[in-house]
C-alpha positions as CSV (number, residue, x, y, z in Angstrom):
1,X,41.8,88.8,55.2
2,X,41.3,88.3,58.9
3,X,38.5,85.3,57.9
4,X,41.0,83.3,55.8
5,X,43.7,83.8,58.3
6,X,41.0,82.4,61.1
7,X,40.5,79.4,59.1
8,X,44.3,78.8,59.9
9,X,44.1,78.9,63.4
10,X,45.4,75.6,65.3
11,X,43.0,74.4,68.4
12,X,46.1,74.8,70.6
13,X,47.1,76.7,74.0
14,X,49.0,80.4,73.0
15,X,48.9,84.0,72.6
16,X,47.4,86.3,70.4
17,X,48.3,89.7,69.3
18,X,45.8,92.4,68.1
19,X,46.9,95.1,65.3
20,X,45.3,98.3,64.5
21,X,45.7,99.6,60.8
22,X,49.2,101.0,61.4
23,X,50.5,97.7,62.7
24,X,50.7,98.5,66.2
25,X,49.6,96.5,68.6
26,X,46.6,97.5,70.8
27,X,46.0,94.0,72.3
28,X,47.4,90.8,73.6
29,X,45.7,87.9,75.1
30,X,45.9,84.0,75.9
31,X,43.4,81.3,75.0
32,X,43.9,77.5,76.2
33,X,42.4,77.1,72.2
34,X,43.1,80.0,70.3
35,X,41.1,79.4,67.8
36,X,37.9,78.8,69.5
37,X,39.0,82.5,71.3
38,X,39.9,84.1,68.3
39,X,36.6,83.5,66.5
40,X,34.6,84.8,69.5
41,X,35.5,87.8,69.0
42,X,35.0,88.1,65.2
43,X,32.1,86.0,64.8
44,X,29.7,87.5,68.1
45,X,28.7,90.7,68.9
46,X,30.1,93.2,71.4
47,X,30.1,96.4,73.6
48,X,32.0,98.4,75.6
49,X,35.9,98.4,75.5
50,X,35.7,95.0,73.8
51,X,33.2,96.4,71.1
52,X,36.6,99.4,70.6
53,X,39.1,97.2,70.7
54,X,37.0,94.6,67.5
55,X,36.6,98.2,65.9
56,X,39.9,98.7,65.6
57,X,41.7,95.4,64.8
58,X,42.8,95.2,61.5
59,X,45.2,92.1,61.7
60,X,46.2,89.9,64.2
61,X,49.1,87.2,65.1
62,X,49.5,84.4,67.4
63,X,52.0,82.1,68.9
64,X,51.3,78.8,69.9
65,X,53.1,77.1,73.2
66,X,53.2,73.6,75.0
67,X,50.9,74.8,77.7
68,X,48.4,77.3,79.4
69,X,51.4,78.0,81.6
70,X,53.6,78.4,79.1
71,X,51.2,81.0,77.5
72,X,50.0,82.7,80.7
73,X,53.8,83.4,80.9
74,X,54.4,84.4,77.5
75,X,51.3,87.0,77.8
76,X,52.1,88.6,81.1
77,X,56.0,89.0,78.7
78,X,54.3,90.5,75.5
79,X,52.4,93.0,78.1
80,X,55.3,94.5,79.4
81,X,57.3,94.3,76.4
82,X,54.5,96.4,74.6
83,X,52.6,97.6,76.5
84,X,49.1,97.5,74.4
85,X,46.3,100.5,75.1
86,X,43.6,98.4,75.5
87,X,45.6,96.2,78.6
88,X,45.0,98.6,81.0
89,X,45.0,96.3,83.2
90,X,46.9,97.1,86.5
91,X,48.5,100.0,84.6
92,X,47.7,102.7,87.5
93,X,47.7,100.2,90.1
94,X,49.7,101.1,93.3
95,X,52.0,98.8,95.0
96,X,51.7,98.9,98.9
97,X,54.2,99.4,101.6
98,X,55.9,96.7,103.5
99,X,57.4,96.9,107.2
100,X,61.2,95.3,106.3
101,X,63.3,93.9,109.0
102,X,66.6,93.9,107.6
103,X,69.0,90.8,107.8
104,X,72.1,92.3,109.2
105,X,74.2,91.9,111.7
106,X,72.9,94.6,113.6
107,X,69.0,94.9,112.3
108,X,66.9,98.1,110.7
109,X,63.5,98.6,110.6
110,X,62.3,100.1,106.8
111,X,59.1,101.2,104.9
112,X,59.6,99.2,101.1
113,X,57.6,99.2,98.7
114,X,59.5,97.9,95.9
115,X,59.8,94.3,97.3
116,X,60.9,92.5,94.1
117,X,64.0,93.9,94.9
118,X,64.2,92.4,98.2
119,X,62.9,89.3,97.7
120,X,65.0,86.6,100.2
121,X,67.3,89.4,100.9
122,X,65.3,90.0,104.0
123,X,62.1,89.7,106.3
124,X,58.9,91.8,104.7
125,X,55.7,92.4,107.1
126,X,52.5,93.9,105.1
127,X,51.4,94.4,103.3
128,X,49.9,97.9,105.0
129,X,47.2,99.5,102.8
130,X,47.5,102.3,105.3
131,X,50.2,104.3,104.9
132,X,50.1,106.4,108.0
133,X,49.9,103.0,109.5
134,X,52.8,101.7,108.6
135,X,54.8,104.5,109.4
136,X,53.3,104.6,113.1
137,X,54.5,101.2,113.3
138,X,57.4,101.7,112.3
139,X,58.4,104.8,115.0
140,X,56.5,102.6,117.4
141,X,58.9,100.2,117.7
142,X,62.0,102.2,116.9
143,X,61.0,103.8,120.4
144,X,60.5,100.7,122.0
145,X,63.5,98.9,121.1
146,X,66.6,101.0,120.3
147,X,67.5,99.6,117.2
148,X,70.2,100.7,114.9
149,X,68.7,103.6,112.7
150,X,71.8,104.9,110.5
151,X,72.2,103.0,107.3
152,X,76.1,103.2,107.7
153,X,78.3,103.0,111.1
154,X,79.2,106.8,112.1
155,X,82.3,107.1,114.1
156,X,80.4,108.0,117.7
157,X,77.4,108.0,119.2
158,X,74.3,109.9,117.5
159,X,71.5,111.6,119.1
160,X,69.5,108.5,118.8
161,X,71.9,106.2,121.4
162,X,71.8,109.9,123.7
163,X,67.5,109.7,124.0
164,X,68.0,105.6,124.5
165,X,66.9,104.6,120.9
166,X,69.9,102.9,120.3
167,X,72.3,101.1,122.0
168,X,75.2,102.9,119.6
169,X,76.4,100.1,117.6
170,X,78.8,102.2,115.9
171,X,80.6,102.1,119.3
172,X,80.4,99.1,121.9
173,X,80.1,95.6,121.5
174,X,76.9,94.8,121.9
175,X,75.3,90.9,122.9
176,X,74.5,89.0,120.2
177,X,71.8,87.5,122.3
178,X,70.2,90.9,123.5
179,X,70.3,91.7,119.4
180,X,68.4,88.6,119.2
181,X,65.9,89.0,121.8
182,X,64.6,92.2,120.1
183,X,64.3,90.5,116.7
184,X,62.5,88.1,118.2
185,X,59.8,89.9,120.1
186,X,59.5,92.5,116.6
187,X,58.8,89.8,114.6
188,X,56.4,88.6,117.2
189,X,54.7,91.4,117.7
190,X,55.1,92.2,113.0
191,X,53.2,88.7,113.2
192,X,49.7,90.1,115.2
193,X,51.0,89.0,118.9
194,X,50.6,92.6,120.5
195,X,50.7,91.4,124.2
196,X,54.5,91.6,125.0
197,X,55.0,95.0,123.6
198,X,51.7,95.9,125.5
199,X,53.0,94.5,128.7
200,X,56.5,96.2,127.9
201,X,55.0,99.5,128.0
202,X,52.3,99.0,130.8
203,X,55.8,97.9,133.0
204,X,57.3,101.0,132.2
205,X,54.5,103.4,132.7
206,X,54.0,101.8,136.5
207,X,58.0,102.5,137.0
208,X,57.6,106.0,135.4
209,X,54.4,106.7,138.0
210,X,56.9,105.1,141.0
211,X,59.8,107.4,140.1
212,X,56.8,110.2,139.7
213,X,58.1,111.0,136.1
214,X,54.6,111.4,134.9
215,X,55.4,112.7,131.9
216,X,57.2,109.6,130.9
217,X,54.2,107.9,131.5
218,X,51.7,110.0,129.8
219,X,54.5,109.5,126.6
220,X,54.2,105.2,127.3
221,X,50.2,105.8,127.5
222,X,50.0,107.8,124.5
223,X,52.2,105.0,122.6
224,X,49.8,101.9,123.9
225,X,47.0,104.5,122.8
226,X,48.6,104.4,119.1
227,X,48.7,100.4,118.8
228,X,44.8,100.5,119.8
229,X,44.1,102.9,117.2
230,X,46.9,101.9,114.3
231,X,47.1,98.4,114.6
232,X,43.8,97.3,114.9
233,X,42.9,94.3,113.3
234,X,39.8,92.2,111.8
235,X,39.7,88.7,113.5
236,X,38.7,85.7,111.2
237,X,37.6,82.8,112.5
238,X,40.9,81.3,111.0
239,X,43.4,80.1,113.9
240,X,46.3,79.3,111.8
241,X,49.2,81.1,111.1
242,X,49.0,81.4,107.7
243,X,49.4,84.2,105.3
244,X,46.5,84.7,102.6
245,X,44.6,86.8,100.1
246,X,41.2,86.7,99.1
247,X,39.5,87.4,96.0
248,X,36.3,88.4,95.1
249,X,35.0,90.0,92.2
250,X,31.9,91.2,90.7
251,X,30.8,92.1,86.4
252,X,28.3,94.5,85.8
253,X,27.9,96.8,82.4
254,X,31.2,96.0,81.1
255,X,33.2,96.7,84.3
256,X,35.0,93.8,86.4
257,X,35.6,94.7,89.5
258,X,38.3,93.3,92.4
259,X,38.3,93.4,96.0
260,X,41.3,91.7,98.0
261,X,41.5,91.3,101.4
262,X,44.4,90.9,103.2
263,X,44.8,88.0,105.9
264,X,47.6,87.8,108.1
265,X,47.8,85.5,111.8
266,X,44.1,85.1,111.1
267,X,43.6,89.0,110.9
268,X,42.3,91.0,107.9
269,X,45.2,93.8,108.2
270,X,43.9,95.6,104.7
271,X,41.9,95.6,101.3
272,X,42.4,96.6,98.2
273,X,39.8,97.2,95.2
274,X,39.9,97.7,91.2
275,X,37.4,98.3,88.6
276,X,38.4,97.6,85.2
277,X,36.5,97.8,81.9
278,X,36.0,94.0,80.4
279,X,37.7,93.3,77.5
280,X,38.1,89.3,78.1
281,X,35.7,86.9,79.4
282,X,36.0,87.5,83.3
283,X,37.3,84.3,84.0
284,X,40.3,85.2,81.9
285,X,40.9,88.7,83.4
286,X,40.6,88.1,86.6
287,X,43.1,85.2,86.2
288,X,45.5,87.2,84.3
289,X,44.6,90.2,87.2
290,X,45.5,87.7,90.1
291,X,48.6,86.6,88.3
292,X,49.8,89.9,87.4
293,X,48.8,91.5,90.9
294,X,51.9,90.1,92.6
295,X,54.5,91.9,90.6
296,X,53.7,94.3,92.7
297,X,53.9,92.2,96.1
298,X,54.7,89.6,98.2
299,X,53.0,86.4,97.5
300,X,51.8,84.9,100.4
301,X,51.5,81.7,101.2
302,X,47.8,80.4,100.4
303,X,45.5,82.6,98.1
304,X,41.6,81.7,98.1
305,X,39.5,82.8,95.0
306,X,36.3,82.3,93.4
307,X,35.1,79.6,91.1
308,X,35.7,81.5,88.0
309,X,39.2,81.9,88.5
310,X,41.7,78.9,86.8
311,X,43.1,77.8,90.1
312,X,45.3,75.3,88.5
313,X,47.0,77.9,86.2
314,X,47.8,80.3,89.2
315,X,49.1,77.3,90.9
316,X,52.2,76.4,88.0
317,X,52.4,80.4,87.7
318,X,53.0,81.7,91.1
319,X,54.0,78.6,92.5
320,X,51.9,78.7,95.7
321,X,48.6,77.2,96.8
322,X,45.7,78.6,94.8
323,X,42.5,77.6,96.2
324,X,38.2,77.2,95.7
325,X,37.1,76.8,98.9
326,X,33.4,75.2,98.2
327,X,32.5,75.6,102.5
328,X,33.4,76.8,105.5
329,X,35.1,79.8,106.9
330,X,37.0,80.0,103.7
331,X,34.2,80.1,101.5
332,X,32.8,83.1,103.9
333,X,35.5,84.8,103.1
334,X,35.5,84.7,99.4
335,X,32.1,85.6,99.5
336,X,32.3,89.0,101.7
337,X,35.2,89.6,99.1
338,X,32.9,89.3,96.5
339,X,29.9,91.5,98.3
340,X,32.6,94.2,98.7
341,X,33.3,93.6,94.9
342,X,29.9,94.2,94.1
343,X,29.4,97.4,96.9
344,X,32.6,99.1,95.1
345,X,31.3,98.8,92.0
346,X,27.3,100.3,93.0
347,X,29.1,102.9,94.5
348,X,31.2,103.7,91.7
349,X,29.8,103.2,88.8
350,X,28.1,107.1,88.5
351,X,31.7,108.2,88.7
352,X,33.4,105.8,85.8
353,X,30.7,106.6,84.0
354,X,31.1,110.3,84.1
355,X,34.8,109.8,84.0
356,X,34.3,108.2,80.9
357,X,32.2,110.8,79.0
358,X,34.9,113.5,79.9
359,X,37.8,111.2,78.6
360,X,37.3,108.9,76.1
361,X,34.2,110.4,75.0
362,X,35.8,113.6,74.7
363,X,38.1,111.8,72.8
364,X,35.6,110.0,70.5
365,X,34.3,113.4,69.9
366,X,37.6,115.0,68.5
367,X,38.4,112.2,66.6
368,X,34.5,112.3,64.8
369,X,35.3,116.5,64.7
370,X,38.4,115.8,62.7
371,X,37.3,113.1,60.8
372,X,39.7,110.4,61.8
373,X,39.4,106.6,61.6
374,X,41.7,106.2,64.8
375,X,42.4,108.5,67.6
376,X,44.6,106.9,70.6
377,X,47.8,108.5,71.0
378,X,47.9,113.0,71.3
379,X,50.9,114.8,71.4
380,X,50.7,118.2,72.5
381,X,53.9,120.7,72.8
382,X,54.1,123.8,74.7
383,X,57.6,126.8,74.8
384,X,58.3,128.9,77.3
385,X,60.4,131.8,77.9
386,X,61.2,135.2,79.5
387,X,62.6,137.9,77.4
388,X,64.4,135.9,74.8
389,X,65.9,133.8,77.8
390,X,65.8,130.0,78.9
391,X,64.0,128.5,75.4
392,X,62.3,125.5,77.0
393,X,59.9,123.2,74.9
394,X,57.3,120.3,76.9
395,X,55.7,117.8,75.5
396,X,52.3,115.7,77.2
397,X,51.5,112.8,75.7
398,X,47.2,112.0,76.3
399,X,46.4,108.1,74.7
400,X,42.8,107.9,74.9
401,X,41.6,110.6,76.8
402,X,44.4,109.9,79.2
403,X,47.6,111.4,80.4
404,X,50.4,109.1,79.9
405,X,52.9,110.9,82.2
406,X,55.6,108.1,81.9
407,X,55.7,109.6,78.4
408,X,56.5,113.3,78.7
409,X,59.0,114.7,77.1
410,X,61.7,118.3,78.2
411,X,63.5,120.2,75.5
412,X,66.0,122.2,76.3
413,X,65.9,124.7,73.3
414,X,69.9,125.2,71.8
415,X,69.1,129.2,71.4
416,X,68.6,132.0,73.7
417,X,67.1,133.8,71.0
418,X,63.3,134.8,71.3
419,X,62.1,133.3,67.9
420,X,58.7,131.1,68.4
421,X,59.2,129.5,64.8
422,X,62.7,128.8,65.4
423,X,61.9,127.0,68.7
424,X,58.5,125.2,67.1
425,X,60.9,123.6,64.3
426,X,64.0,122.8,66.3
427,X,61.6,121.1,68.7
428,X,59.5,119.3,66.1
429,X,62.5,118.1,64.5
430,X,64.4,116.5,67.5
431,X,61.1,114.8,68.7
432,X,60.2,113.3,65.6
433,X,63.1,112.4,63.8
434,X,63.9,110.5,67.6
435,X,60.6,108.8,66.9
436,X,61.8,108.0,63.2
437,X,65.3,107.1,64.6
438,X,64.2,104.5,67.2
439,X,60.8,103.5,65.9
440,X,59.0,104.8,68.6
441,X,55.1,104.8,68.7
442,X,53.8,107.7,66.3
443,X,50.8,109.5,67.8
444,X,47.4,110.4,65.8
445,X,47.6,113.9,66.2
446,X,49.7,116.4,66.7
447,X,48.6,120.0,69.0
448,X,50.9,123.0,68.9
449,X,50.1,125.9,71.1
450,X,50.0,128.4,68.2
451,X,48.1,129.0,65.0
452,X,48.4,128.9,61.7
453,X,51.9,130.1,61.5
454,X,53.4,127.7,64.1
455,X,51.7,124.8,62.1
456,X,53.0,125.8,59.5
457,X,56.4,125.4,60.7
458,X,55.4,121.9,62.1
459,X,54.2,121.0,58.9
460,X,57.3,121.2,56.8
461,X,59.3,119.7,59.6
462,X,57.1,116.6,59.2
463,X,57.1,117.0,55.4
464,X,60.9,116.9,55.4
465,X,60.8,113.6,57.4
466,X,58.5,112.0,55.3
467,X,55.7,111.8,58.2
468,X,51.8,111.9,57.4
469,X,50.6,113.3,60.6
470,X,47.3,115.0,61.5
471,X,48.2,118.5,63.0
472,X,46.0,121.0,65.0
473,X,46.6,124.6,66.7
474,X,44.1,125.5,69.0
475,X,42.3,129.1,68.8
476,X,41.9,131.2,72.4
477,X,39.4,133.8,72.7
478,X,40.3,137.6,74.6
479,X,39.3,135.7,78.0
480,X,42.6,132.9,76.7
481,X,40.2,130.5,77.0
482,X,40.7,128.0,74.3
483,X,37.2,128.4,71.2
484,X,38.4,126.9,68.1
485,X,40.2,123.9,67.0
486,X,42.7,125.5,63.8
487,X,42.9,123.1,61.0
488,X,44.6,123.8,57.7
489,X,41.4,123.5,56.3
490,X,39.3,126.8,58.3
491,X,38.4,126.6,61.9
492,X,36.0,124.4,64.1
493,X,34.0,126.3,66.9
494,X,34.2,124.3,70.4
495,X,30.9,124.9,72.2
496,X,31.8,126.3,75.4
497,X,31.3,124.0,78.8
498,X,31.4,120.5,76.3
499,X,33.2,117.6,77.4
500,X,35.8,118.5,74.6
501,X,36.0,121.8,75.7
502,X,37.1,121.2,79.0
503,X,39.2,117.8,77.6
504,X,40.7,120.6,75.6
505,X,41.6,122.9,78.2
506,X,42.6,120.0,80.2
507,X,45.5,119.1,77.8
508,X,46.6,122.5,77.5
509,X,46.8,122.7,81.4
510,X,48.4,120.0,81.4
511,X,51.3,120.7,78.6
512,X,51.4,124.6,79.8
513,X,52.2,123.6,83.8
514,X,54.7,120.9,82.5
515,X,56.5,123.6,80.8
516,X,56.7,125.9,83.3
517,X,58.2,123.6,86.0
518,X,60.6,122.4,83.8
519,X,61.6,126.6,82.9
520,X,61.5,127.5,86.6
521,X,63.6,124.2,87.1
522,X,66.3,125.6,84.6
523,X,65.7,129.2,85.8
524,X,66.3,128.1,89.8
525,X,69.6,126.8,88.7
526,X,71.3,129.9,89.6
527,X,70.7,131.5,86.2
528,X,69.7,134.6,87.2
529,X,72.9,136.6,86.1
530,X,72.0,136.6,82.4
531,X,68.7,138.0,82.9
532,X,70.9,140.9,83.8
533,X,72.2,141.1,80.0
534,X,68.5,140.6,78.5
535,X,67.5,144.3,80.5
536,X,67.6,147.4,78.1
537,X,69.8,149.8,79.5
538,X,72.3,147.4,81.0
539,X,75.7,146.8,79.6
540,X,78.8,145.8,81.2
541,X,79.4,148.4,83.2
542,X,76.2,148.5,85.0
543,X,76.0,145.4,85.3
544,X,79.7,145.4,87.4
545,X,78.2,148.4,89.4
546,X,75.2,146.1,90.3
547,X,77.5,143.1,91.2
548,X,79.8,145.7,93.2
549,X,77.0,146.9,95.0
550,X,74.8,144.5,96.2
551,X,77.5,141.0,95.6
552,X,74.7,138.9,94.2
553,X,71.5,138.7,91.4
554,X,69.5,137.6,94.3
555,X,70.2,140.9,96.1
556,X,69.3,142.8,93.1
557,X,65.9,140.8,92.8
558,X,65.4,141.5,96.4
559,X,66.6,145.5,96.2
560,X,63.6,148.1,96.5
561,X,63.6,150.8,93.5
562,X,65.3,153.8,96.0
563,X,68.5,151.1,96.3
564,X,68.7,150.0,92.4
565,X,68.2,153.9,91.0
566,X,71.0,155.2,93.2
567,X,73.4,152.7,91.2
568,X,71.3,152.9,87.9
569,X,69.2,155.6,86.3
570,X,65.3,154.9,87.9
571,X,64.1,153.7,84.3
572,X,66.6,151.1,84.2
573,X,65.5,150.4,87.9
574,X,62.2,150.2,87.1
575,X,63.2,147.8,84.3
576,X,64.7,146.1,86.4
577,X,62.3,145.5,89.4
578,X,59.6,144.7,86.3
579,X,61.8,141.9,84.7
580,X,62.3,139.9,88.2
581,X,58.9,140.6,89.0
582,X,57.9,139.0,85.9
583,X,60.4,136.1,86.5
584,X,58.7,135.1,89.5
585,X,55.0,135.6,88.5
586,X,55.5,132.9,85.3
């Protein structure tokens, strides 16, 4: 089917989306001729990801537009919108802090990171790979130039106008024109010129060591001290003011990988890296990588890239200067990006490999164990509770070796009751008929922490729904440590220290840690009081006696068994003691 429907394919720019067996889709690209694309990847051979990803297509559509643009637009759309396994992509990429000076009246100096939201709503210095740096920077100049701190007015002075860190705004009437000197020499000093702020402090220390307050002046010292160590800077042989990024990049084995640096006032202020499995040619994903990477950040105004990338493309897309530089200091620069694309990569490269033997592997094992034809998406469900009390369900959701953490799911179980089957089916039943209810992605397999009894249960809540889903329990050995997979079909040893047997115990972890922060969330909520009821021995009228003597549940926890047994008989005590004990040790 896929041939014939090849045949079909017009030589125009688009997008194309991949489809596993069950229609979902695992894939989504952009070709400037989709059908010279398309057939490259059903008429060559492959390896790595890409070999997976041909494995697993089992249709495919496209949409043809009026230009590369338009598609890389399109694309970057259809990503978000679903999200496909096999664009990882920037998935676990990290978006870094920016130093925001805010365009009030009266200014504020922030730490942002989520600068979409701000974008010309204020003035955004970064970014700062660092942190720690950032933050120093930050408190630096809060010290230096009493800017307002609160977010809102208070009605007087705050402790920050009372050490001289803020001229109390909320208060007096302050010169526009000192206001604006301040901004001035932040933004100057935000911008790589250190010297007034040096020579600010150096002037105070030598009135501090006049007035003999050498204590102020080891406290100035100690501040010039930081912007030495904090702020230091790479110099470029760049003397414009310009703000840039440079990329480099580097293939090897199947793994593109990304280094950035970050120019600003001709000053390399940070870096960032990524390795990502190829699934594209690299020209194509590190164009799609460059465009995507400033959803994340501020686009600055000049960014210099290797030959490979479509500079042209990038240009209409982010709307700023995309350049090849072919010489010069430029040119250097792409380069050491790229030998610091290749270094990341050396160094590296033992670890992705192992990393990939104990996740996807693992994963391509217990797919082969259970003789599937697809494993991506696991769901695996954990309940929790003390004495009959606090019914909580979790669910983890692993797709390809992988926790998705975005897609965990809390159940807050409707009875109090202690009934296992009763809270495997009410669970089971509100997850999956939500999935049949909203169409929501439908994993491969299904874990329960349980055997065959708790299966069972799962199994006729998925027959009554009409779903056809693989369904394990897992077996644990006298030590708990997980030995057997449970099928309905017998049992499948795990060999002991195996990549699936410690991808196994990983996911239970995983599910069984989930569950218990969300039961010691619900328990925390002042819910002690009912344990009371659960206690043997306890009725009413103890329990009033208890209240009456010690006020509160917390008390009682907190009571030694002398206290409790001169209001109760000592084998309730004891009970007692032994059911908070508990309470705190889960």
């Amino acid at each position: 089917m896929i041939l014939e429907k090849l045949k079909l394919v017009p030589h125009k720019p688009g997008c194309y989306l991949m489809k596993n067996k069950n229609g979902v889709i695992i894939y989504v690209g952009k070709a400037k001729d989709l059908k010279n694309r398309l057939n490259s990847y059903f008429h060559q051979s492959h390896t790595g990801k890409t070999g997976k990803l041909v494995s697993e297509i089992n249709d495919f559509e496209y949409i043809v537009v009026g230009s590369e643009t338009e598609s890389l637009i399109l694309e970057m759309n259809l990503i978000k919108k679903y999200d496909p396994k096999y664009n990882i992509l920037m998935r676990d990429d990290k978006s870094y802090p920016y130093i925001e000076l805010t365009l009030e009246k009266v200014p504020r100096l922030n730490i942002v990171r989520n600068v979409k939201l701000k974008k010309n709503k204020t003035r955004l210095f970064g970014p700062y790979p660092n942190v720690y740096a950032a933050k120093k920077t930050v408190n630096l100049l809060n010290r230096i130039y009493p800017l307002r701190k609160c977010k809102t007015y208070a009605k007087r002075p705050c402790l920050y106008y009372h050490i001289g860190q803020c001229l109390g705004y909320c208060t007096y009437d302050i010169n526009p024109e000192v206001i604006s000197e301040m901004e001035k020499s932040i933004v100057k000093f935000l911008k790589g010129d250190d010297s007034e702020v040096k020579e600010k402090i150096k002037t105070g220390m030598e009135e501090a060591s006049m007035k003999l307050n050498f204590e102020k002046a080891k406290e100035l010292k100690e501040l010039l001290e930081d912007i030495d160590i904090t702020l230091i800077k790479q110099k470029v042989e760049l003397n414009d003011e310009v703000a840039r990024d440079v990329f480099g990049y580097y293939c090897d084995d199947n793994y593109l990988s990304v280094f950035v640096f970050f120019i600003r006032s001709s000053k390399i202020i940070g870096h960032h890296h990524n390795i990502i499995p190829l699934i594209d040619t690299p020209r194509e994903e590190l164009t799609r990588y460059i465009a995507k990477f400033y959803d994340k950040q501020v686009i600055p105004k000049e960014v210099l890239g290797p030959d490979i990338i479509d500079n042209t493309l990038l240009e209409d897309y982010l709307k700023v200067n995309v350049k090849i530089p072919l010489k010069g200091v430029k040119k250097k620069l792409v380069l050491m990006a790229d030998s610091n694309a290749e270094r990341e990569l050396e160094e590296k490269m033992t670890l992705l490999l192992k990393d990939e033997k104990a996740t996807s592997g693992a994963n391509e094992e217990l797919r082969k164990i259970l003789n599937m034809d697809v494993l991506d998406r696991i769901e695996l469900f954990d309940n929790s509770n003390l004495f009959g009390t606090f019914n909580v369900s979790g669910m983890v959701v692993f797709i390809d070796g992988h926790p998705a953490k975005n897609e965990y799911r809390k159940y807050k179980i409707s009875t109090d009751k202690n009934d296992d089957y009763g809270t495997m089916r009410e669970v089971i039943y509100r997850r999956y008929f939500r999935v049949l209810k909203d169409n929501l992605t439908r994993p491969d397999l299904i874990i329960v922490d349980g055997g065959i009894g708790q299966m069972n249960i799962a199994k006729e809540v998925l027959d009554s729904l009409n779903l056809n889903i693989k369904l394990v329990g897992l077996r644990k050995d006298d030590k708990h440590a997980t030995d057997a997979l449970i099928t309905f079909d017998g049992e499948i040893p795990i060999e002991k220290r195996s990549n699936l047997f410690h991808y196994l115990e990983r996911m239970q972890d995983e599910v069984h840690n989930f569950t218990i922060s969300y039961h010691k969330q619900i328990r925390s909520k002042g819910l002690y009081a009912s344990i009371l009821d659960e206690i043997p021995g306890i009725g009413d009228k103890r329990k009033k006696e208890l209240l009456k003597k010690f006020k509160t549940t917390e008390k009682i926890k907190e009571a030694s068994l002398e206290e409790l047994s001169a209001v109760v008989p000592k084998e309730v005590a004891k009970q007692i003691k032994e059911v908070f004990n508990s309470l705190d040790q889960n």
